[in-house]
PADO-90470 format. One record per residue: chain; x, z, y of N, C-alpha, C in turn; residue in three letters. Coordinates in Angstrom, 3 decimals, padded with zeros to 6 digits, always signed. Example, Ala and Ser with C-alpha at 12.3 -4.5 7.8 and 13.67 -1.06 7.14 Angstrom:
! PADO-90470
A;+013.190;+007.800;-005.690;+012.300;+007.800;-004.500;+013.200;+007.800;-003.300;ALA
A;+012.850;+007.080;-002.250;+013.670;+007.140;-001.060;+012.900;+007.870;+000.030;SER
***
This chain:
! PADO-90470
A;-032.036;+077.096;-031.740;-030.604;+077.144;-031.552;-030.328;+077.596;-030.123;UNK
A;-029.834;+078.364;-029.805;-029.367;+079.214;-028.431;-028.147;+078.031;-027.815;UNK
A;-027.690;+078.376;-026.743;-026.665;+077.888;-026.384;-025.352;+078.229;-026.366;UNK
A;-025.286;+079.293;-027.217;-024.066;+079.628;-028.036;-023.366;+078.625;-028.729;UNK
A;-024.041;+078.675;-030.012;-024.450;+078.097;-030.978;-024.278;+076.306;-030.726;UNK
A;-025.079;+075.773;-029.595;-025.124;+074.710;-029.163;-023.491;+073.993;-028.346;UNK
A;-023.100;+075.102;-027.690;-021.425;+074.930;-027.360;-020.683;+074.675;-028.200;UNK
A;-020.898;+075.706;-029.457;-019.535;+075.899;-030.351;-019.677;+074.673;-031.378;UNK
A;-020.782;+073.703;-031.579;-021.268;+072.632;-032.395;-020.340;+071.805;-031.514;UNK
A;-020.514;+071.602;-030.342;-019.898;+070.413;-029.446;-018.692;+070.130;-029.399;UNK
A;-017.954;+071.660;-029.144;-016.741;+071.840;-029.197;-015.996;+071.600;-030.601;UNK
A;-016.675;+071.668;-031.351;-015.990;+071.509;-033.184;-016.582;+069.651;-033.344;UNK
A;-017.387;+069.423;-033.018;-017.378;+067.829;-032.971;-016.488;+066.949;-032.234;UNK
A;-016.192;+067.550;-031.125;-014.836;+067.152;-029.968;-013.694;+067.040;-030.651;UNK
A;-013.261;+068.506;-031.594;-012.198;+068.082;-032.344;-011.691;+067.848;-033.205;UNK
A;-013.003;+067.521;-033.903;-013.080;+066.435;-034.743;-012.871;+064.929;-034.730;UNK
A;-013.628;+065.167;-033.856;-013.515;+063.515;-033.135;-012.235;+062.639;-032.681;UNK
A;-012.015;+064.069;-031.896;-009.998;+063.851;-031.393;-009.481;+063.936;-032.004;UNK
A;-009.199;+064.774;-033.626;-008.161;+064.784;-034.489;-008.247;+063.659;-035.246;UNK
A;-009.672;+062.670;-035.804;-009.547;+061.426;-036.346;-008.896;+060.349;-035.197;UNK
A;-009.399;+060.478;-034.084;-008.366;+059.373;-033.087;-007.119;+059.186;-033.304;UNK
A;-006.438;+060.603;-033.544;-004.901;+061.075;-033.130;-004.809;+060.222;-034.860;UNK
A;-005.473;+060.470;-035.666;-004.677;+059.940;-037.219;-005.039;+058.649;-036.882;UNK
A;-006.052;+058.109;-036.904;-006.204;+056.401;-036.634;-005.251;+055.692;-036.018;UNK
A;-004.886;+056.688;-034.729;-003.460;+055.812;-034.161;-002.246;+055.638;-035.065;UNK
A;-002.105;+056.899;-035.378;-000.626;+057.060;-036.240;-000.850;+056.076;-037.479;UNK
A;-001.890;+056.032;-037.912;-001.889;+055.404;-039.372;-001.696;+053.710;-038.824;UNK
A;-002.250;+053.493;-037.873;-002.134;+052.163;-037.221;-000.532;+051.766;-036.600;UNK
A;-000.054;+052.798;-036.294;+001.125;+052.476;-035.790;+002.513;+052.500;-036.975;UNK
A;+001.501;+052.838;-038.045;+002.607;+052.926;-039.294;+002.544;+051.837;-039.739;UNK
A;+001.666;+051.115;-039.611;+001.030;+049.722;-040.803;+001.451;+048.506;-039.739;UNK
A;+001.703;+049.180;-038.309;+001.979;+047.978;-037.456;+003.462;+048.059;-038.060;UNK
A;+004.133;+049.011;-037.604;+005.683;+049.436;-038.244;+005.870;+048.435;-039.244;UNK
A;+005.612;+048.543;-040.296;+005.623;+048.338;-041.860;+005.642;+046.337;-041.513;UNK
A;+004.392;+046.212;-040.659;+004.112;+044.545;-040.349;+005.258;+044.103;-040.301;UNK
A;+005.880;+044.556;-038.952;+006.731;+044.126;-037.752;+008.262;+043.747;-039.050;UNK
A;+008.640;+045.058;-039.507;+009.480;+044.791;-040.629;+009.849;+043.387;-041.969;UNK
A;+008.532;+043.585;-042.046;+008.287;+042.614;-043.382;+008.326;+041.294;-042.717;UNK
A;+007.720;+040.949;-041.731;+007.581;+039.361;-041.003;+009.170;+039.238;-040.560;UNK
A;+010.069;+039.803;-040.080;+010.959;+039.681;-039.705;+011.987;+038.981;-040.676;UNK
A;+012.232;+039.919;-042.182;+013.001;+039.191;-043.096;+012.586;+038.551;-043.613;UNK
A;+011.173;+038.237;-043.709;+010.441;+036.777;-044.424;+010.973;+035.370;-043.373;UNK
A;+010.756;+036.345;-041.679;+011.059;+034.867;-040.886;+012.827;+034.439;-040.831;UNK
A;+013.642;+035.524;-041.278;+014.981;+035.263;-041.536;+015.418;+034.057;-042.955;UNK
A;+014.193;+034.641;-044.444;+014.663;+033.922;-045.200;+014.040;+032.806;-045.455;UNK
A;+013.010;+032.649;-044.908;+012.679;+030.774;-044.370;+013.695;+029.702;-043.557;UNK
A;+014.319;+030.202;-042.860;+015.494;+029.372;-041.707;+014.317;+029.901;-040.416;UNK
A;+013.623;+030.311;-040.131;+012.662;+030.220;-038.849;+013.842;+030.896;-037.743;UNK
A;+013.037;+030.864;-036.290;+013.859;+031.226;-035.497;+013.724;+032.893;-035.628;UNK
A;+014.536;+033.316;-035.388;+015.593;+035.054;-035.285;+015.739;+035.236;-034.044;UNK
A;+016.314;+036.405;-033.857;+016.737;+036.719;-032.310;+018.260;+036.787;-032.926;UNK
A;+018.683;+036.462;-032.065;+020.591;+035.916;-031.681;+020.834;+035.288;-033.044;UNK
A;+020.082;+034.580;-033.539;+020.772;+033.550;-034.443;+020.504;+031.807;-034.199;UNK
A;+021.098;+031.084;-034.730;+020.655;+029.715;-034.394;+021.646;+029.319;-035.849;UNK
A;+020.280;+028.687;-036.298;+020.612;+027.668;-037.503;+020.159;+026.180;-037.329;UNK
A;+020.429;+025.355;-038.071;+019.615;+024.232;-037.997;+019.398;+024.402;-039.596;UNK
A;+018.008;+023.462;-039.661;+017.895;+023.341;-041.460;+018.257;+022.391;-042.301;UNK
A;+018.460;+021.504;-041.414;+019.583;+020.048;-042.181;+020.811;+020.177;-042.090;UNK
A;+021.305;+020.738;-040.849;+022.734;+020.731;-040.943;+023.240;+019.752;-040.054;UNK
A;+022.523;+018.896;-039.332;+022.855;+017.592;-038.366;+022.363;+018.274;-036.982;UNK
A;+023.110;+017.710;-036.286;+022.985;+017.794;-035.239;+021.503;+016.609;-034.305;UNK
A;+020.460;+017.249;-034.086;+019.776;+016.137;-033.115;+019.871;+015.386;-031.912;UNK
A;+020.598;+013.934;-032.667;+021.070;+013.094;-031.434;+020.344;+012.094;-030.723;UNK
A;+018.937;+011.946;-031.383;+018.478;+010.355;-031.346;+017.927;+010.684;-030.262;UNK
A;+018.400;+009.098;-029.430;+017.426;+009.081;-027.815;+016.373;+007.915;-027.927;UNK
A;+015.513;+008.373;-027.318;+014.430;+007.644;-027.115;+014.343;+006.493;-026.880;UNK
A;+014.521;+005.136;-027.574;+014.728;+003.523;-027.503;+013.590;+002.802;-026.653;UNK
A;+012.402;+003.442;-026.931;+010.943;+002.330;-027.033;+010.115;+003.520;-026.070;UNK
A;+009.430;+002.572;-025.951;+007.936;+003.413;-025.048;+007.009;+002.549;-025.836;UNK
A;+005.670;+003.482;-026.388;+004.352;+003.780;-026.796;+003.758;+002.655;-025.954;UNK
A;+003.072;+001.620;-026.761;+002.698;+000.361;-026.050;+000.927;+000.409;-027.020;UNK
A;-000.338;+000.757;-025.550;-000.969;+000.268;-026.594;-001.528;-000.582;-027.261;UNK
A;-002.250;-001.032;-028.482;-002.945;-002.129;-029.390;-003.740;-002.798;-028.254;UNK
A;-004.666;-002.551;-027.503;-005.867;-002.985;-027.229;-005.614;-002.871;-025.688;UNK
A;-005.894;-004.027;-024.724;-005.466;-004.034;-023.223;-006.911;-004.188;-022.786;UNK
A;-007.270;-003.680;-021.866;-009.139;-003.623;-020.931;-009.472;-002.637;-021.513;UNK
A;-011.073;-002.801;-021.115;-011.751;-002.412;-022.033;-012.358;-002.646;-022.856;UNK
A;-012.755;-001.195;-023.918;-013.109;-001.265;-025.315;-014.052;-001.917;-025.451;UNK
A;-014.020;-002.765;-027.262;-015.485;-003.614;-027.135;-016.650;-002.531;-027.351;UNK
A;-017.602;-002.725;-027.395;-018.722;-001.634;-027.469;-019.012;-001.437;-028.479;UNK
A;-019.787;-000.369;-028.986;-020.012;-000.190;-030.644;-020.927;-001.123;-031.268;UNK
A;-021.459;-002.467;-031.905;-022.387;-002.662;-032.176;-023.894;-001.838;-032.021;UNK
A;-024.134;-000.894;-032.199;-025.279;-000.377;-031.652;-025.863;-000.633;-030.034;UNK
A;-024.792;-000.348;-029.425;-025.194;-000.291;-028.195;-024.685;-002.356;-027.425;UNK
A;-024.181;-002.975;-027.940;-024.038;-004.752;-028.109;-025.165;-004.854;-028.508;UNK
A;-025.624;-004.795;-029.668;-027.090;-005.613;-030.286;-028.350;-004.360;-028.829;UNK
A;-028.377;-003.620;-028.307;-029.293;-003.089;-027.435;-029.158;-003.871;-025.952;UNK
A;-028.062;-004.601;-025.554;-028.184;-005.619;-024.533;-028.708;-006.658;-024.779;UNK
***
């Protein structure tokens, strides 16, 4: 094979190469398209959050304030696991 021959192989693999890139993007940017669409009115007809909308899904307003504080069961420290009790 001369280096004719050897150029014009390289050059036809190059744009080859580059014309599948150029479709991979587009086909990717169609299917992102297509995504972006479909999640949107699925997240509209669930109640989820939207851009410039605000729903609630009960219909009440959230009023309740916090009465109590989280107290825990067990004060010190923990008893040990039996395994390591019966090894003392």
């Amino acid at each position: 094979m001369n280096s004719q021959n050897r150029h014009t192989a390289k050059l036809a693999a190059a744009l080859i190469g580059g014309s599948a890139m150029v479709t991979m993007g587009a086909l990717a940017m169609a299917v992102n398209q297509q995504a972006v669409h479909t999640d949107q009115t699925e997240l509209a007809s669930v109640g989820k959050m939207t851009i410039a909308a605000t729903t609630t899904a009960s219909g009440k307003a959230d009023t309740v304030e916090a009465t109590s504080f989280a107290v825990p069961a067990i004060k010190g420290p923990a008893p040990l696991p039996t395994e390591e009790a019966a090894a003392e």
